[in-house]
C-alpha positions, -999 to 999 in steps of 0.1 A, spaced: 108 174 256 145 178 252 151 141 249 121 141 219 143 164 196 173 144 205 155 114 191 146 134 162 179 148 152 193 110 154 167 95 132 170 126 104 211 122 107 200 87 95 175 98 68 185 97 32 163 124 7 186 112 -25 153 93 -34 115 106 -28 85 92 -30 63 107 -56 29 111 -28 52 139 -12 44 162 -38 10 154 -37 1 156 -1 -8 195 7 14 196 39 0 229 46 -33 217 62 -39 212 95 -50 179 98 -37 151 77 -35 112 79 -10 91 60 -20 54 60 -4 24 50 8 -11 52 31 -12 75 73 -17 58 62 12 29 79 39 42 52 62 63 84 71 86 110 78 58 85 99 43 75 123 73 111 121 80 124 132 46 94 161 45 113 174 79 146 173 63 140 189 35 119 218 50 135 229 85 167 237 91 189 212 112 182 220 149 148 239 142 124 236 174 91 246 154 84 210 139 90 176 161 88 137 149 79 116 179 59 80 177 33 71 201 51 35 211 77 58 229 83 47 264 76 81 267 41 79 266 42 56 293 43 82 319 28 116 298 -4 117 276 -2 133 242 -20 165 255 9 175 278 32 166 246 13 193 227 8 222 253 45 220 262 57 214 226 33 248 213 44 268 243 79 268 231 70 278 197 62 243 183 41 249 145 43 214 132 39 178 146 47 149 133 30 117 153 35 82 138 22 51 149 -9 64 161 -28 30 161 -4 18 192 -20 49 215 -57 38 223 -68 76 229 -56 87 199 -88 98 183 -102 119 211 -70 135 218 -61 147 180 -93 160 180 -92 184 210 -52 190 198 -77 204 164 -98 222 186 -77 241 210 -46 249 190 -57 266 158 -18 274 145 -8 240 150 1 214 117 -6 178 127 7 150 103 0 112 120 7 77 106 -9 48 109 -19 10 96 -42 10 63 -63 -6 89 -68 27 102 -106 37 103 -104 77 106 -148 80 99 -155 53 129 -124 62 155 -140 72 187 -138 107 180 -150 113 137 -120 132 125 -134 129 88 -146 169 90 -112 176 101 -88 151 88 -75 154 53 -64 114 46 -38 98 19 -28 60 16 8 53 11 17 20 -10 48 3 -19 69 10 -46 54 11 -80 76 -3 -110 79 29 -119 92 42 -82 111 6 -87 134 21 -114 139 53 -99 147 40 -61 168 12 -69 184 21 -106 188 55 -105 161 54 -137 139 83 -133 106 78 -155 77 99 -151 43 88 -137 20 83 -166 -20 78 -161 -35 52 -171 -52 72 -203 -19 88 -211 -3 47 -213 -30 33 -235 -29 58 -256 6 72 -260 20 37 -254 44 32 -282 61 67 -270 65 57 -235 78 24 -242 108 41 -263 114 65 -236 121 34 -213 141 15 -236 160 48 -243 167 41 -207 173 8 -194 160 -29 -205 124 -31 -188 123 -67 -193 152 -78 -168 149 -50 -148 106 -61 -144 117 -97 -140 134 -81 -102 105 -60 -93 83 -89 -95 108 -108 -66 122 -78 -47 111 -46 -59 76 -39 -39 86 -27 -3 118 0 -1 139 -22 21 158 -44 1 195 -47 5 203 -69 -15 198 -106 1 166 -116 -11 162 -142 13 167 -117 40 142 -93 26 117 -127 23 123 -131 62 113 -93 65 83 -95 46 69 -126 67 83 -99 98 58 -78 86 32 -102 79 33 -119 110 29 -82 132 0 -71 112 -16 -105 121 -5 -106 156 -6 -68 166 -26 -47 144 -54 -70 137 -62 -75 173 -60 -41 181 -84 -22 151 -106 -50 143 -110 -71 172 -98 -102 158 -98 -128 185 -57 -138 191 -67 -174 192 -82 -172 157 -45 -157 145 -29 -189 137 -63 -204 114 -58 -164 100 -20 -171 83 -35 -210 74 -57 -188 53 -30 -172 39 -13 -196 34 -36 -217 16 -46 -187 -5 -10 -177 -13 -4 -214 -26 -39 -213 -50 -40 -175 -57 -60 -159 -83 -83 -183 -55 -116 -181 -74 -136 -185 -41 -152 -211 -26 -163 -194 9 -173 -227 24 -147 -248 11 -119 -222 24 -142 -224 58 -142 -259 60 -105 -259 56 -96 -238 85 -119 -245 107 -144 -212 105 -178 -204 97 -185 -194 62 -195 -155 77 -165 -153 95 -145 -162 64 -158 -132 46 -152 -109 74 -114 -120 76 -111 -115 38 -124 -81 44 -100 -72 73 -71 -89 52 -80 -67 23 -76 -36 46 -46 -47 62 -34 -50 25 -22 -82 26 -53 -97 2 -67 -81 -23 -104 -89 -32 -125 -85 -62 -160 -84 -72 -174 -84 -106 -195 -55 -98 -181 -32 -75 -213 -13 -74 -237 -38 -65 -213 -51 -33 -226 -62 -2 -214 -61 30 -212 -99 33 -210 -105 -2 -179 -127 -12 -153 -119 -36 -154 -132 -70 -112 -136 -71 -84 -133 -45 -48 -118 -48 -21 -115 -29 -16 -78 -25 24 -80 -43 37 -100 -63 67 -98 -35 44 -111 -7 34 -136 -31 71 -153 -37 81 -145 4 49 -164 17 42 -193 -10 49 -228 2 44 -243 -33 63 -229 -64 46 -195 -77 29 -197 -110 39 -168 -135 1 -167 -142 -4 -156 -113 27 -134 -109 12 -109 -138 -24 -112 -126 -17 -101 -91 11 -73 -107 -20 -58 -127 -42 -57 -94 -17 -45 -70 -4 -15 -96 -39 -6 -106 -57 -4 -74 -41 26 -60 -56 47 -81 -87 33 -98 -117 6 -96 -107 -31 -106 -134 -56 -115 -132 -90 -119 -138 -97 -158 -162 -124 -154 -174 -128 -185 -149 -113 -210 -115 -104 -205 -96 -111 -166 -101 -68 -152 -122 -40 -158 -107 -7 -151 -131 24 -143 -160 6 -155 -144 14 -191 -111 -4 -199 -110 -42 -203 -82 -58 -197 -65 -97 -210 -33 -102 -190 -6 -133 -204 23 -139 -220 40 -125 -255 16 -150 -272 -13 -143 -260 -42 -131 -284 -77 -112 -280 -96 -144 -285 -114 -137 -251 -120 -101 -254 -127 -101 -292 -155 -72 -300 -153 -56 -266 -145 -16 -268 -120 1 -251 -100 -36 -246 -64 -45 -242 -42 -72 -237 -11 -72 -210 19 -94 -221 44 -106 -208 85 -100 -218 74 -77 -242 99 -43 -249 73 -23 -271 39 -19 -279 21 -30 -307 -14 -18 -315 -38 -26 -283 -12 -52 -271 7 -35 -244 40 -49 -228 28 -55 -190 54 -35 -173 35 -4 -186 10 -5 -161 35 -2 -134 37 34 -145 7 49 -133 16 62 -99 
């Protein structure tokens, strides 16, 4: 146990809270059970890390950060982790990468059962399926998903720009406003132009081409790890998995053709579909339907997208379209928080079954979503708004 808090005191020496993610203010640390999910290079660690830091004093022995790939676990089980961590006064746990410990279901939930005053907080992949785990720790389990870095997050991580989070409502209509704040601040435009590239995960250092390498890193162990392990992907089928990607990332917005894309790589057409979906949940793809409500379970999506704009330009083998760039920026900023439809017959999204948007650049008109209600356009290299033509950067805002 000793050696635990040793390993803890190291990795908070080496933990920075000059910047914090916004989804610490919104997680309510004080229940007993929660689950932080996410794509793996976000920051799940940094975050549960930083919550420590900021809440116990340096040397405290009432809350302890361990992850479940420790050697340690090689020889003890997380039970006897618990017991001996509660008998010396232990109130709050922190557990990350639960997905690498294969009883980690069953064991959270008797930890629930049997120690009452205890505060768990685990980590794990987005692939993470809390309802369906061995043990159901829904009735228990209080779950949030972590993303990467909004534009917003962007400017405040990397600039030292600190712009508050706007919903979508409060952009569309109080646009002109926001967009002078911003510009009172900085020039969105250049600053946007480095999100696109470099700006999605928090580990940039300044070498893009070494942060590309990391971002195929990170790739490359959520195929070869994580997919194998929580959706029992076959590991001979990996390799026909990132020539999938691949092909997608060099045709994306891919407006699908199931059985062309299976004939391509070798798989059957059902198959296909189930990769998309487990692709979608690693968040590496993300799909859409042009009626959310009327999905199928083996229905195939109406559009593809890379899930950042970063992934995009780290993974492509042909030169990236800027089409595509702002399409995929729209998808990736607006899914966290609300429902994205593929506009099939006017406009390219709908938002919340209400908002309709057209996404281009500064010369793009409402030709295609002329008449609609409650419709914008999103355009490119664009500083302010003017009327219902927004600058596209504004949707990076909303969380």
């Amino acid at each position: 146990m000793e050696t635990m808090f040793l390993k803890q005191e190291r990795l908070l020496a080496q933990t920075s809270t000059r910047i914090v993610r916004e989804l610490m203010n919104q997680i309510h640390w004080d229940n007993r059970l929660i689950a932080i999910r996410g794509a793996r290079g976000v920051g799940k660690t940094t975050l549960m890390l930083q919550y420590i830091k900021l809440n116990y004093p340096a040397g405290s022995r009432e809350v302890l950060y361990c992850s479940l790939d420790s050697i340690y676990f090689s020889n003890h089980n997380l039970l006897e982790l618990v017991e001996t961590f509660y008998l010396q006064g232990g109130k709050h746990l922190f557990l990350d990468e639960v997905h690498k410990y294969p009883t980690w279901s069953k064991e959270l939930k008797e930890v629930y059962d049997l120690y009452p005053m205890l505060r768990v907080v685990f980590s794990g992949s987005s692939l993470l399926n809390i309802l369906n785990a061995d043990a159901d720790l829904s009735r228990r389990c209080i779950p949030y998903n972590m993303y990467g870095l909004s534009f917003r997050e962007f400017l405040m991580f990397y600039k030292g720009i600190d712009v508050p989070v706007c919903s979508l409502p409060e952009v569309l209509q109080n646009a002109p406003a926001i967009c002078g704040e911003v510009n009172n601040k900085c020039r969105p435009i250049q600053m946007f132009g480095e999100y696109l590239r470099e700006g999605y995960y928090p580990f940039f250092t300044g070498n893009r081409e070494d942060y590309y390498i990391r971002i195929e890193n990170v790739v490359n162990l959520i195929l070869e790890q994580e997919m194998p392990l929580l959706c029992g992907v076959d590991p001979a089928y990996i390799r026909r998995l990132k020539a999938m990607l691949g092909i997608l990332s060099a045709s994306v917005p891919y407006e699908v053709d199931i059985t062309k894309l299976a004939g391509m790589i070798g798989l059957t057409r059902n198959s296909v579909i189930t990769y998309l979906q487990n692709l979608g949940r690693a968040e590496l793809l993300n799909l859409l339907y042009s009626d959310i409500l009327s999905v199928k379970k083996m229905q195939k999506p109406d559009k593809i997208y890379l899930q950042n704009t970063n992934l995009l330009y780290a993974i492509s083998t042909t030169q990236v379209q800027i089409g595509t760039v702002r399409e995929t920026f729209v998808v990736s900023q607006l899914m966290v928080n609300h429902v994205v439809e593929y506009g099939k017959k006017q406009g390219d999204f709908v938002v919340d079954h209400t908002y309709t948007f057209e996404v281009g650049g500064g010369d793009k008109g409402f030709r295609q979503i002329a008449g609609v209600p409650n419709s914008y356009v999103l355009a490119d290299n664009m500083e302010y708004a003017t009327g219902n033509k927004l600058p596209l950067w504004l949707v990076g805002l909303c969380y």
